[in-house]
C-alpha positions, 0 to 999 in steps of 0.5 A: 469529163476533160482528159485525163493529160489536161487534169490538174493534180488537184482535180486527179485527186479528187478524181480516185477520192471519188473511186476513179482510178484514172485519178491515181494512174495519172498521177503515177505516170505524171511523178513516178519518174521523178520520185523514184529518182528522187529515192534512187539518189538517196538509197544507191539500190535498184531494188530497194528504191523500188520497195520505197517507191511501191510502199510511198504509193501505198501510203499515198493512196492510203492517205488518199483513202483516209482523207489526209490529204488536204493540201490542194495542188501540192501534191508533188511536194506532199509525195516527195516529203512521204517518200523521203521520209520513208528513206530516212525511216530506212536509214534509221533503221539500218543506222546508215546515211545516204551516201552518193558514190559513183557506181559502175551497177548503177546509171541513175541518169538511165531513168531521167529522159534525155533528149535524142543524141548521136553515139558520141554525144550519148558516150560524151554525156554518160562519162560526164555525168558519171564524173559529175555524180563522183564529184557530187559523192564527195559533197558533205551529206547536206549538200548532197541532199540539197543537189538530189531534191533541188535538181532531180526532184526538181524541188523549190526551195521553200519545199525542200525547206519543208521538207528538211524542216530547216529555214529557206535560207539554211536551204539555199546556203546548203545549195550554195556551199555545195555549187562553190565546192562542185565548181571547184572539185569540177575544175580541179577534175578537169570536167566541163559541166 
């Protein structure tokens, strides 16, 4: 059997079908940083980030169980597309929009890993990404979402299309509408990004 590092996600799937849990657990600690940032920046809440991200899990594995799940190395986008949905249901249910705004409670870049960095690189880096998340908080809702799933969800585009059900170039005009509008609101701010 290979190691568990070396397995592909397709083959990590297979793996806990076949009852390893192995199969789950490096998949887990493979994307649970980037899908529950990825939930992070759309919900604003510690907690209820976590509560989607548990309840993704478990529709995955549930998916998993029910042999839904047929879309052979794609895993990442196939739990990224139920773990957004599963933000929007709950936008939709309390009939409010994912909104980022800058939070003092909140370092969404806590949970992202950074290379190591001296006390004055480390201060340097927070102010400026604090900066740049206020100025991303200004971004329309669109161009909000497209930032979140392009640079922390490290997405491609024809995923987040999917994922958005719009076109590819609907995707990439939101991306360049909201690159033109951070420069300028970067510039006018004074931020070196």
């Amino acid at each position: 059997m290979k190691s568990t590092i070396t397995l592909t996600d397709s083959e990590a799937v297979n793996l806990f079908i076949n009852g390893e849990s192995q199969g789950l657990e490096v998949l887990i600690s493979r994307y649970k940083s980037k899908i529950y940032t990825s939930i992070f920046m759309l919900v604003k809440d510690e907690y209820l980030a976590e509560d989607i991200f548990q309840d993704s899990f478990i529709k995955i594995i549930e998916n998993l169980r029910s042999g839904k799940y047929n879309e052979e190395n794609k895993f990442i986008q196939w739990a990224m597309r139920i773990a957004h949905n599963l933000c929007m249901d709950h936008f939709r249910k309390t009939k409010s929009a994912p909104v980022i705004k800058n939070s003092d409670d909140h370092d969404i870049f806590e949970v992202l890993p950074f290379e190591e960095l001296n006390a004055e690189q480390k201060i340097m880096k927070v102010q400026t990404n604090k900066e740049v998340m206020e100025i991303v908080s200004l971004l329309p809702k669109d161009q909000q979402e497209i930032i979140i799933l392009r640079h922390f969800a490290d997405l491609k585009f024809k995923e987040i299309a999917e994922l958005l059900k719009c076109s590819v170039n609907t995707a990439l005009g939101r991306m360049r509408y909201a690159l033109v509008n951070l420069r300028r609101m970067a510039e006018e701010r004074q931020i070196a990004v």
